[in-house]
TILUM-309480 format. One line per field, with one value per residue (C-alpha): y, x, z; residue number from 1; residue in one letter. Coordinates in steps of 0.2 Angstrom, whole numbers, plus 5000, padded with zeros to 4 digits. Layout:
BEGIN
yy	(Y,...);
xx	(X,...);
zz	(Z,...);
k	(NUM,...);
r	(a,...);
//
This chain:
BEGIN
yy	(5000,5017,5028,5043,5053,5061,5081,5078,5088,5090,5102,5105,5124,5131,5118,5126,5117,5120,5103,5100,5089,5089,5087,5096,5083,5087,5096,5103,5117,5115,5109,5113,5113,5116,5115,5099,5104,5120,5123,5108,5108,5091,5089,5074,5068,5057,5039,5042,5037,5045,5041,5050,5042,5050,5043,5044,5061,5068,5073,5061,5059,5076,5082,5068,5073,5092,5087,5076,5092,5081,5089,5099,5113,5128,5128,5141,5136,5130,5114,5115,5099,5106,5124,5123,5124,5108,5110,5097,5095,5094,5078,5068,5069,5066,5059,5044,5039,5025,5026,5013,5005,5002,4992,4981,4974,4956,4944,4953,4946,4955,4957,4963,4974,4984,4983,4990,5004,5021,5027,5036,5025,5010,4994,4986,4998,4996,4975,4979,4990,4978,4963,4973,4980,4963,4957,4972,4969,4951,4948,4936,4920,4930,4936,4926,4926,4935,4951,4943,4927,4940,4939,4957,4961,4954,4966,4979,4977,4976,4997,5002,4993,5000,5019,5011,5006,5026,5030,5044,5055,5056,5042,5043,5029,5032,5016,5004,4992,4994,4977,4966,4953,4958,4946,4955,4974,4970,4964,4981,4993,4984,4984,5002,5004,4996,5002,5019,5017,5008,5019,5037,5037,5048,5038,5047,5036,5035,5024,5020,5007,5005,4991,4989,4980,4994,5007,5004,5006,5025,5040,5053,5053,5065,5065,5074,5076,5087,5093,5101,5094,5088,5082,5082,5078,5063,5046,5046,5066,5061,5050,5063,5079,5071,5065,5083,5086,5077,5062,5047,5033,5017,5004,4989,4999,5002,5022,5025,5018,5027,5043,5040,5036,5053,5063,5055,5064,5051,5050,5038,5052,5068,5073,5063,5072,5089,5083,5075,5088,5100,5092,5088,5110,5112,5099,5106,5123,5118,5111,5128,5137,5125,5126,5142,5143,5156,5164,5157,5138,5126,5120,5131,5116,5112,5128,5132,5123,5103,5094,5080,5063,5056,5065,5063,5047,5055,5052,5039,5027,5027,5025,5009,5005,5002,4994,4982,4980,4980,4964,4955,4956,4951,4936,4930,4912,4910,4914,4932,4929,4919,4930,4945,4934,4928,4945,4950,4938,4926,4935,4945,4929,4918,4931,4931,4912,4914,4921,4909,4896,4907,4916,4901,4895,4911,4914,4927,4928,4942,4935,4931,4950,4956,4942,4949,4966,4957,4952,4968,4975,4960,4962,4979,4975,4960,4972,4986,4974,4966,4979,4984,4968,4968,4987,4985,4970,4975,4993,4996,4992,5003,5018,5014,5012,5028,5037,5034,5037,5053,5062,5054,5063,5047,5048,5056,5051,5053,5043,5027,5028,5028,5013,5005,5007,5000,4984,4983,4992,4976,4965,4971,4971,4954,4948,4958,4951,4931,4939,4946,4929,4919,4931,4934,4917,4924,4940,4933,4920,4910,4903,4920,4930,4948,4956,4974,4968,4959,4976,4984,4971,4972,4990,4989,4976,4986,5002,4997,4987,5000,5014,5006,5003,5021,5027,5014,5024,5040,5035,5028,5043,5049,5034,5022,5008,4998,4991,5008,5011,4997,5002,5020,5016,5003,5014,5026,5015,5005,5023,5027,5008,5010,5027,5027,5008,5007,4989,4993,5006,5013,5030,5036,5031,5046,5064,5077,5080,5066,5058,5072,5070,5050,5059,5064,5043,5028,5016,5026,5023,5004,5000,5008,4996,4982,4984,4987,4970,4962,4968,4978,4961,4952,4949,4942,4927,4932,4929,4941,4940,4950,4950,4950,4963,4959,4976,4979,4980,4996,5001,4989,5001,5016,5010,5005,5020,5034,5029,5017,5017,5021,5029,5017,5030,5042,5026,5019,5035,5039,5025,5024,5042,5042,5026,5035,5052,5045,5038,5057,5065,5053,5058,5074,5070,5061,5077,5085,5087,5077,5084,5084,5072,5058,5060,5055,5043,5032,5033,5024);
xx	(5000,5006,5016,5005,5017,5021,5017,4998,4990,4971,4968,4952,4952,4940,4923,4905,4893,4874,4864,4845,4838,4821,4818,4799,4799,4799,4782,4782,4797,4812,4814,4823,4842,4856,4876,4884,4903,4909,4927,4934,4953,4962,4977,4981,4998,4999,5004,4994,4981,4968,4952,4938,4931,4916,4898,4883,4878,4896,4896,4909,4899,4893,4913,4916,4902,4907,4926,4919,4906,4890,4886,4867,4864,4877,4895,4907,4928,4940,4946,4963,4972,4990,4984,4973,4952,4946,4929,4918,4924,4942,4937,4927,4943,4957,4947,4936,4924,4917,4899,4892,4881,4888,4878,4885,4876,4869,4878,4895,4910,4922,4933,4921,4914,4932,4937,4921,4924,4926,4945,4955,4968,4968,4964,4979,4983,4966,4968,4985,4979,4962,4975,4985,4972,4963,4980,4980,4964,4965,4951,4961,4953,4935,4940,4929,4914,4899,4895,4878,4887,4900,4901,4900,4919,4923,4909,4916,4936,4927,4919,4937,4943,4928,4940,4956,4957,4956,4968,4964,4977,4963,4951,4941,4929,4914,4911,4921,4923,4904,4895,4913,4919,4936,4947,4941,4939,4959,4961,4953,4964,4979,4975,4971,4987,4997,4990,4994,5011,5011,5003,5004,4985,4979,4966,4953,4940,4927,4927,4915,4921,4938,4948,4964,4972,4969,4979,4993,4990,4982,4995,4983,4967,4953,4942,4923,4910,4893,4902,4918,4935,4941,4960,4965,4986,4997,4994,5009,5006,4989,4996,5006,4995,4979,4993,4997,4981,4977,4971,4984,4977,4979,4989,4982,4966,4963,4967,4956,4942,4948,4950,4932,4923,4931,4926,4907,4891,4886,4868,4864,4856,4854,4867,4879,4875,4879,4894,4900,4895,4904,4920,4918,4915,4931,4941,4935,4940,4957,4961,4954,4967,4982,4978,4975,4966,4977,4971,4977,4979,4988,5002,5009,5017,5012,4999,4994,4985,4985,4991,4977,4987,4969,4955,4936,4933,4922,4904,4907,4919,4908,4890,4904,4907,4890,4883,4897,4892,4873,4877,4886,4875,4860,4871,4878,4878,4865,4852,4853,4857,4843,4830,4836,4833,4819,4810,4817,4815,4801,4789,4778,4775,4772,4759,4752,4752,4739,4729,4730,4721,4709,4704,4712,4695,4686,4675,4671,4651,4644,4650,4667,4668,4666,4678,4692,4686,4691,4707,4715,4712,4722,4736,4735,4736,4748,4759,4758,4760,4775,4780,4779,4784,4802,4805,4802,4811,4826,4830,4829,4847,4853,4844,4851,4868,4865,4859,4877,4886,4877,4892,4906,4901,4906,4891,4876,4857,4857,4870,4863,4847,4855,4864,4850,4839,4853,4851,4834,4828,4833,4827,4809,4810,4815,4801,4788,4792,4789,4776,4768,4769,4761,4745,4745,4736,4721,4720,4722,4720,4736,4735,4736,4752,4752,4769,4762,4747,4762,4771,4756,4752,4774,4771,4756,4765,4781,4777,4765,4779,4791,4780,4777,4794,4797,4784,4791,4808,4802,4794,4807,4818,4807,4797,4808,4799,4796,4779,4773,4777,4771,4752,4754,4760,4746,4733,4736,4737,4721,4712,4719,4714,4695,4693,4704,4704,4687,4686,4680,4664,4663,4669,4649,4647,4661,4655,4665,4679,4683,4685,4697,4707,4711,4719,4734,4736,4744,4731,4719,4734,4740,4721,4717,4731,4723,4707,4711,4722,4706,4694,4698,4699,4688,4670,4655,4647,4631,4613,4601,4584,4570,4582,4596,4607,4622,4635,4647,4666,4667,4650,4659,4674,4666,4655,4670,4683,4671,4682,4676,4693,4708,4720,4737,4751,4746,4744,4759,4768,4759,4763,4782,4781,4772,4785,4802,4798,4795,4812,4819,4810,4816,4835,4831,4822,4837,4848,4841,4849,4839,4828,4837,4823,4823,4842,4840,4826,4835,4852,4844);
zz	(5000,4995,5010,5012,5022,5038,5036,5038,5053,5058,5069,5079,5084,5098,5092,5096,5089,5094,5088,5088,5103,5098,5080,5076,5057,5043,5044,5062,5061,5069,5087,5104,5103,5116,5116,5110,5109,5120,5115,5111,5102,5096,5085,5076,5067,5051,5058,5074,5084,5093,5103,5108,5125,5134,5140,5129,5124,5127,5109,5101,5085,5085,5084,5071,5061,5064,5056,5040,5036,5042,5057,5055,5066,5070,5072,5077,5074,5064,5057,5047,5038,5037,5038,5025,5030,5029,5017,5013,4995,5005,5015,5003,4992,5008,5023,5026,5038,5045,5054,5066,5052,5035,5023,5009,4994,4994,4982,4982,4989,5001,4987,4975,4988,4989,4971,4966,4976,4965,4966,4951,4948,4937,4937,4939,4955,4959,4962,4970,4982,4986,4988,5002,5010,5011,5018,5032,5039,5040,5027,5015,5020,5016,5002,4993,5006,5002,5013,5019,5027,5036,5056,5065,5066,5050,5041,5053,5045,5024,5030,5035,5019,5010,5015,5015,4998,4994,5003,5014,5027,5042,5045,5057,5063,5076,5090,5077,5092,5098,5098,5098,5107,5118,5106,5091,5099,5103,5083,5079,5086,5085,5065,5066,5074,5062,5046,5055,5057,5041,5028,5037,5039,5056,5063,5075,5082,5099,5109,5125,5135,5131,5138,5145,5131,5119,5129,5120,5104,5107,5103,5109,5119,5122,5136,5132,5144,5139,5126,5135,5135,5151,5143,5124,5121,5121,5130,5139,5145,5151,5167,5171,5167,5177,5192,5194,5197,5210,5202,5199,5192,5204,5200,5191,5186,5167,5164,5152,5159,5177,5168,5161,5174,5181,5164,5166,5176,5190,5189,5202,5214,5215,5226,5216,5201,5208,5215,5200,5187,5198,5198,5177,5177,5188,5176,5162,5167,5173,5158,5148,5158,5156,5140,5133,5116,5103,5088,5076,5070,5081,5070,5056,5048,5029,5028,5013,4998,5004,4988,4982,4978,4974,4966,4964,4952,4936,4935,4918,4930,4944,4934,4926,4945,4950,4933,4937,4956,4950,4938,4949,4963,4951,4943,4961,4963,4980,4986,4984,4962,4961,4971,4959,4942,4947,4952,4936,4922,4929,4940,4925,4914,4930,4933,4916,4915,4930,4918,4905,4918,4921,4904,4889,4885,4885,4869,4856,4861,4873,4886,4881,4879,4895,4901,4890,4897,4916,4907,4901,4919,4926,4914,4920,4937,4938,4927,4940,4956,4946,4944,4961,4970,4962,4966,4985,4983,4975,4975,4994,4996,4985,4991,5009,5002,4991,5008,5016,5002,5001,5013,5004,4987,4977,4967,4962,4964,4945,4944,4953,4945,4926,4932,4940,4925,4911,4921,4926,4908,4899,4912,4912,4892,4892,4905,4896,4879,4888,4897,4880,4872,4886,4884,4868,4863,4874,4867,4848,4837,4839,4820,4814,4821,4821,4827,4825,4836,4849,4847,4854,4870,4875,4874,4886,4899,4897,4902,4916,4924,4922,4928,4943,4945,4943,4954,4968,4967,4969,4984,4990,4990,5006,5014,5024,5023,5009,5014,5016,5000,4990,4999,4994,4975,4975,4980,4967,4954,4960,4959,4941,4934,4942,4934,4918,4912,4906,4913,4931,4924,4906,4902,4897,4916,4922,4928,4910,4921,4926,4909,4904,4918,4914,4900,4912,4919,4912,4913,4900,4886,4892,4892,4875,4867,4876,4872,4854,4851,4860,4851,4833,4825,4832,4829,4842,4841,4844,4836,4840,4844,4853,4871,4866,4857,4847,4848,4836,4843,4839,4852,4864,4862,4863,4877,4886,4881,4872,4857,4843,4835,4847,4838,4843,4839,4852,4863,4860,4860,4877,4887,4883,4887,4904,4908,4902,4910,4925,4926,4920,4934,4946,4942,4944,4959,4966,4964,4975,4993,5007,5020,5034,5044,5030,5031,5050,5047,5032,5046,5057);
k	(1,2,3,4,5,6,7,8,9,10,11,12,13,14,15,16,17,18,19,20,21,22,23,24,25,26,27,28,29,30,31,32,33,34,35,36,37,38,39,40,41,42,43,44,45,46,47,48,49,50,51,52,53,54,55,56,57,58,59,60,61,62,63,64,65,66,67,68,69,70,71,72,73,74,75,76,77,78,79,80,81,82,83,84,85,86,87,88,89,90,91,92,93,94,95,96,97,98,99,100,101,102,103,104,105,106,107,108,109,110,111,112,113,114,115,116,117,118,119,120,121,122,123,124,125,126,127,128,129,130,131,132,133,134,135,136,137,138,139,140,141,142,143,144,145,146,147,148,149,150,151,152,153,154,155,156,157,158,159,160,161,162,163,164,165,166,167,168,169,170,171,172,173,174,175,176,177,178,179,180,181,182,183,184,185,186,187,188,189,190,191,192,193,194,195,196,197,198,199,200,201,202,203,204,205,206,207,208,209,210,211,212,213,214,215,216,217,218,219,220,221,222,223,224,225,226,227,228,229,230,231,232,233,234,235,236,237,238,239,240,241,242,243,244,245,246,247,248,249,250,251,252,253,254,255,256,257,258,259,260,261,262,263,264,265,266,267,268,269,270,271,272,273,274,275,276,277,278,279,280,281,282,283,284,285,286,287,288,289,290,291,292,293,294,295,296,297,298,299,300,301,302,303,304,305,306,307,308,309,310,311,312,313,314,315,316,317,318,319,320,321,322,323,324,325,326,327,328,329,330,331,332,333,334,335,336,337,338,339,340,341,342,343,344,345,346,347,348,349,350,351,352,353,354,355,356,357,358,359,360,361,362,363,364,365,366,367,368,369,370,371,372,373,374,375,376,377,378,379,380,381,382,383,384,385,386,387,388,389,390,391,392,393,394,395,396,397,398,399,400,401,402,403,404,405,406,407,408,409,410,411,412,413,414,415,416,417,418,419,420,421,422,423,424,425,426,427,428,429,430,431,432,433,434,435,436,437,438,439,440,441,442,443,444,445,446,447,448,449,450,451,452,453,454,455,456,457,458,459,460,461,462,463,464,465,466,467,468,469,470,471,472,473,474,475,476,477,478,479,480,481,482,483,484,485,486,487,488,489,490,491,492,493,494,495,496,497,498,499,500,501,502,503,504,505,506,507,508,509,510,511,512,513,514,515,516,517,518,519,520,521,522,523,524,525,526,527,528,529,530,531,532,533,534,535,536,537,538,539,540,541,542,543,544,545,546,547,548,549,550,551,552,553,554,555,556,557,558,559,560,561,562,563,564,565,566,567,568,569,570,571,572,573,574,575,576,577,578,579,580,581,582,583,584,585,586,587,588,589,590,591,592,593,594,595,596,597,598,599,600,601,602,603,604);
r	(x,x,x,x,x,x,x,x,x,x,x,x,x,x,x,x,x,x,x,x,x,x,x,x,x,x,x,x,x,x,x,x,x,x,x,x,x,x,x,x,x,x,x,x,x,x,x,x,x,x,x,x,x,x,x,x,x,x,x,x,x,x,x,x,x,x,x,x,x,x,x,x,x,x,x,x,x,x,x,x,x,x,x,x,x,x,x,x,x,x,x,x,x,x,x,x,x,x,x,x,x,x,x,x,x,x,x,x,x,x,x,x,x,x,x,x,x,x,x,x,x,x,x,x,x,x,x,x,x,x,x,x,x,x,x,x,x,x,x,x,x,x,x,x,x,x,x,x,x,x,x,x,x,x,x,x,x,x,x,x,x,x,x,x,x,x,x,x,x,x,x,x,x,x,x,x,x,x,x,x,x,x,x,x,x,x,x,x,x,x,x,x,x,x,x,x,x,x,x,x,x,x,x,x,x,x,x,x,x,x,x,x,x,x,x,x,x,x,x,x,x,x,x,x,x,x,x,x,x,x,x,x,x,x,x,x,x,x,x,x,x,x,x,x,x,x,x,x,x,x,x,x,x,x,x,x,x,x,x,x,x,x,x,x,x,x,x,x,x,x,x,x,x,x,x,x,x,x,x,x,x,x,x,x,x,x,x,x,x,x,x,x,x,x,x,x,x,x,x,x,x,x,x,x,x,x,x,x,x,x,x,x,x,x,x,x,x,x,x,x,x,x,x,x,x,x,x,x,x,x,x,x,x,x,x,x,x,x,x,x,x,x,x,x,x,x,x,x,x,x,x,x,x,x,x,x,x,x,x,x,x,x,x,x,x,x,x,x,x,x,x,x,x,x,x,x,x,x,x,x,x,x,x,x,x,x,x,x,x,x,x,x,x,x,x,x,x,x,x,x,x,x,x,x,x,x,x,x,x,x,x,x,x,x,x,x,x,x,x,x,x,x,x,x,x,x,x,x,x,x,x,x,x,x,x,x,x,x,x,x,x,x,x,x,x,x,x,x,x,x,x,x,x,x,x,x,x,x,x,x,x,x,x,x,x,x,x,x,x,x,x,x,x,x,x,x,x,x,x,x,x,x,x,x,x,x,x,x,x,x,x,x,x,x,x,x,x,x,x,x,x,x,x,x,x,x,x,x,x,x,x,x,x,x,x,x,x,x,x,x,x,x,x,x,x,x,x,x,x,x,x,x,x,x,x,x,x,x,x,x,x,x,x,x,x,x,x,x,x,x,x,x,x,x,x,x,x,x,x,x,x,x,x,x,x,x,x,x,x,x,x,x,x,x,x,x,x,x,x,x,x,x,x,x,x,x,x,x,x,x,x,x,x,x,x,x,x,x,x,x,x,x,x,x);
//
């Protein structure tokens, strides 16, 4: 792995940050909020270590997420690398990190995983640097295990690879031991500490309960409690600094653990709780003084313009990045491959062969046509809930992983949607095209093919599945749950097919304004092809007599639509159009930023 070098400095400088305590929604304004961080100042060395220990609510991820540019809410300070401000365009292209939950694509490999990472060197550099970090992080062995069989620390070592393979100067990394065993908490660090040492990489992490084992491997520790800084320095220096004070750390007790429990607010009564968060205020303002906050930066050294030895990837390599990743996820041998080709290529004409049980011995007599009328609003509706089924199915992983990708600025929503479309585009076409010959024989005469007429009914199947699709997506963007949005996406299409199919009540049956607002839905055009390949050609079986009447196809038509002859250009043209600029909107949807409460509801 490449030397990054040893003239890289962060610097934290006099940290205010107010954050919000009481969120009002989306809807309901913005809540209550208080101080998280009160002049908080760190330093950290290419090479090192450092950890952030404090209690809950001490504010270790709040000044994480105040150094990688993620924090919401007001914030008064500086952070410098080597001199230089560090912007948020800065740390996506030189900076990593690594939250609590990190979620990996299905199917994938761990290899896979990392070399489908975007980086801007090439291919060959790219399997080099895979290969070593693999090697680092003791991942070898897994190399070829797919994410989904991972245990926790080995999922928790591919998220630091998932940064490591681009090489950053400052990692930092919030809780990365939360939730492991002591045996691999130990492994953690003592990796962290030698890819440090190793590559030049300054590693900033939090830490709750840290054990004893771990001391070692810590260059620098800083101490937070309520968002002030009780010690911030060297390892070493803290025995000695907090010994001065009057409080040595007893023999054979775990000083970091010791010097926590000092920095934390006992709660356990009220009188201890005054007691404590007295003696945290006194600390606090000791080390203020013994300390004094200057004006200018920390450290001097390297100021200036910081030189960028690894740029942002280009949108072409990443959308080529995840059409790979989307591929070899859907072709992945196991369960997860098989799920993904079967909600692609097998669900729609499974579907449609339910209506060949129920619909293959249907006739042309009066009855027969309003059976085929049932029939188109089945297609219809298997096509939407198809269409439907494999969206929720399938896309939610993505639009998690696109949600914590967000902060990194890897890629764009655009950018996952064009990728996500050139493989599941062909997909559905595919489907739709098996799906259109399964139906076809109940629609038409079998003995004499029309491919104009099958055009007509994949153009009908097509953009019903792919509008639904799209619909599911857009959804998606803002609703967390993907059950919530399959009933929401249903219910609007369930509305559109009763008023604009003219299968569940005829058009002369609809109030004037209603009939011209079908003109604005899907289902009005899907169901015009539909019922033109049923009926146009065909011709009823029917003797009339004093009861019974014998309509024309074209009276059944214009009973059903308020058109006698449906004009199939516009119908064509109408569908495809409603299907594809649904898919547009939604990349220009996905460009814009977030609200800052479904950021917070897809991060947890």
């Amino acid at each position: 792995m490449k030397m990054i070098g040893s003239d890289y400095v962060l610097e934290a400088h006099n940290i205010y940050h107010t954050r919000e305590v009481d969120s009002g929604g989306c809807f309901n304004g913005a809540g209550s909020s208080a101080l998280g961080l009160k002049g908080v100042n760190l330093t950290v060395h290419s090479g090192e270590v450092m950890a952030i220990l404090g209690s809950k609510g001490s504010g270790k991820r709040a000044l994480l997420d105040v150094i990688s540019r993620r924090a919401d809410g007001s914030t008064r300070g500086q952070v410098l690398l080597n001199g230089s401000p560090l912007t948020k365009a800065l740390f996506q292209q030189r900076c990593g990190y690594v939250t609590q939950s990190c979620t990996f694509i299905p199917g994938l490999t761990v290899a896979q995983t990392l070399h489908y990472t975007p980086t801007i060197v090439s291919s060959n550099e790219a399997g080099s640097k895979v290969r070593q970090v693999l090697a680092d992080l003791a991942l070898s062995q897994v190399a070829h295990k797919r994410v989904e069989y991972l245990n926790i620390s080995e999922a928790r070592r591919l998220a630091i690879g998932v940064q490591l393979v681009r090489d950053p100067v400052m990692l930092l990394l919030d809780e990365p031991t939360q939730g492991l065993d002591p045996l691999s908490a130990y492994l953690l660090i003592s990796i962290l500490s030698n890819t440090a040492k190793k590559t030049g990489c300054g590693i900033l992490l939090s830490l709750e309960k840290p054990r004893s084992d771990v001391f070692p491997f810590l260059d620098r520790a800083l101490f937070l409690c309520l968002g002030g800084v009780v010690y911030s320095g060297g390892t070493r220096a803290m025995l000695e600094y907090f010994h001065g004070i009057g409080f040595p750390c007893p023999q054979l007790e775990n000083p970091l653990m010791y010097y926590l429990c000092l920095s934390t607010v006992d709660r356990r009564s009220r009188d201890r709780f005054l007691e404590s968060s007295q003696q945290i205020e006194a600390l606090v303002e000791r080390f203020s003084r013994e300390t004094p906050i200057s004006d200018g930066p920390l450290n001097n050294m390297g100021s200036g313009k910081v030189p960028l030895a690894y740029g942002k990837p280009g949108e072409l390599k990443v959308w080529v990045m995840l059409y790979l990743k989307l591929l070899a996820s859907t072709f992945s041998c196991g369960l997860t491959g098989l799920k993904s080709l079967f909600m692609r290529l097998i669900l729609l004409p499974l579907a449609m062969s339910l209506m060949w049980l129920f619909y293959n011995n249907v006739g042309d007599d009066a009855h027969g046509f309003f059976s085929k009328n049932g029939l188109i609003l089945n297609i219809i509706g298997l096509s939407y809930g198809c269409g439907i089924l494999v969206t929720i199915t399938l896309f939610p992983i993505w639009r998690k992983r696109f949600a914590q990708d967000i902060p990194e600025g890897l890629y764009s929503g655009a950018t996952l949607l064009i990728a996500y479309n050139s493989v599941s585009i062909p997909f559905s076409i595919i489907s739709s095209i098996v799906a259109s010959c399964v139906i076809y024989p109940i629609l038409l005469d079998p003995k004499f093919p029309n491919g104009i007429v099958f055009a007509y009914l994949l153009v009908a199947l097509w953009s019903s599945f792919v509008l639904a699709e799209q619909l599911c997506i857009a959804f998606l963007l803002v609703v967390k749950v993907p059950f919530n949005v399959a009933i929401t996406v249903t219910y609007i299409l369930v509305i559109s097919m009763a008023l604009a199919s003219g299968t569940v009540r005829s058009f002369k049956g609809l109030q004037p304004w209603l009939q011209d607002n079908t003109k604005g839905t899907h289902t009005r055009y899907a169901s015009s092809l539909l019922h033109s390949i049923a009926f146009q050609t065909r011709k009823m079986n029917c003797t009339p007599t004093a009861s019974v009447i014998c309509p024309k196809p074209a009276d059944f038509l214009h009973e059903r639509l308020g058109l006698a002859d449906p004009d199939e250009t516009i119908d064509i043209a109408a569908s495809c159009a409603f299907a594809v600029g649904l898919a547009a909107f939604n990349m220009l949807l996905y460009l814009f930023p977030m609200p800052r409460c479904v950021k917070q509801k897809l991060k947890d």
